[in-house]
C-alpha positions, 0 to 999 in steps of 0.5 A, spaced: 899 483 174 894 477 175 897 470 177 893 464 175 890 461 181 894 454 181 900 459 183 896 464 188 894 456 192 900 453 190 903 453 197 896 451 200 895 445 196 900 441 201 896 442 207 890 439 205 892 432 205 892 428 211 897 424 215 898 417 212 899 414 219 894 418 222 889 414 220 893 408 220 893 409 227 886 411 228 884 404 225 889 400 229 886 403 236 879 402 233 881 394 233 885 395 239 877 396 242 874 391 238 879 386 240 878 388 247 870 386 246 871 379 242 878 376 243 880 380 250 887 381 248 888 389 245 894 391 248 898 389 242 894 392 238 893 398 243 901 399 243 902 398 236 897 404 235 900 408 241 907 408 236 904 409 230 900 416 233 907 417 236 909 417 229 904 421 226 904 427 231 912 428 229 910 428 222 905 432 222 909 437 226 914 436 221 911 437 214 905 441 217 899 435 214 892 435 217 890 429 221 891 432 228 884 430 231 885 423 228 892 422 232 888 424 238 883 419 237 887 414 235 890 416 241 885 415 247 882 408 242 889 405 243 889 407 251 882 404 252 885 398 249 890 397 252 886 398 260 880 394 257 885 388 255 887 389 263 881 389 267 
């Protein structure tokens, strides 16, 4: 019995998209740096950032989307926006 290809991939075809909100947050800690660097205010954004990779992580776990390495970096962004606002 020979299947077609799109029904032998249908299944994988769901895991190559990427999380919305994991690039979201990636973008949000990036400003949160830059916002550091040329307003010195990037904890708003840093925590901001913090809760949509907070999002992000639930519903990779939950819908099984790519984007895991950008959760973490936006992550460690939003982190280092968040203590550069500070010192």
């Amino acid at each position: 019995m020979m299947m077609l290809r799109t029904e032998r991939y249908k299944n994988q075809t769901e895991a190559l998209e990427y999380c919305h909100e994991a690039i979201f947050s990636l973008v949000i800690g990036i400003l949160s740096i830059l916002g550091v660097i040329f307003w010195d205010n990037g904890a708003t954004l840093g925590g901001f950032g913090l809760g949509m990779a907070y999002i992000a992580h639930r519903e990779i776990k939950k819908s099984k989307l790519k984007g895991r390495k950008f959760v973490v970096i936006g992550i460690v962004c939003s982190l280092i926006g968040i203590v550069g606002s500070f010192l």
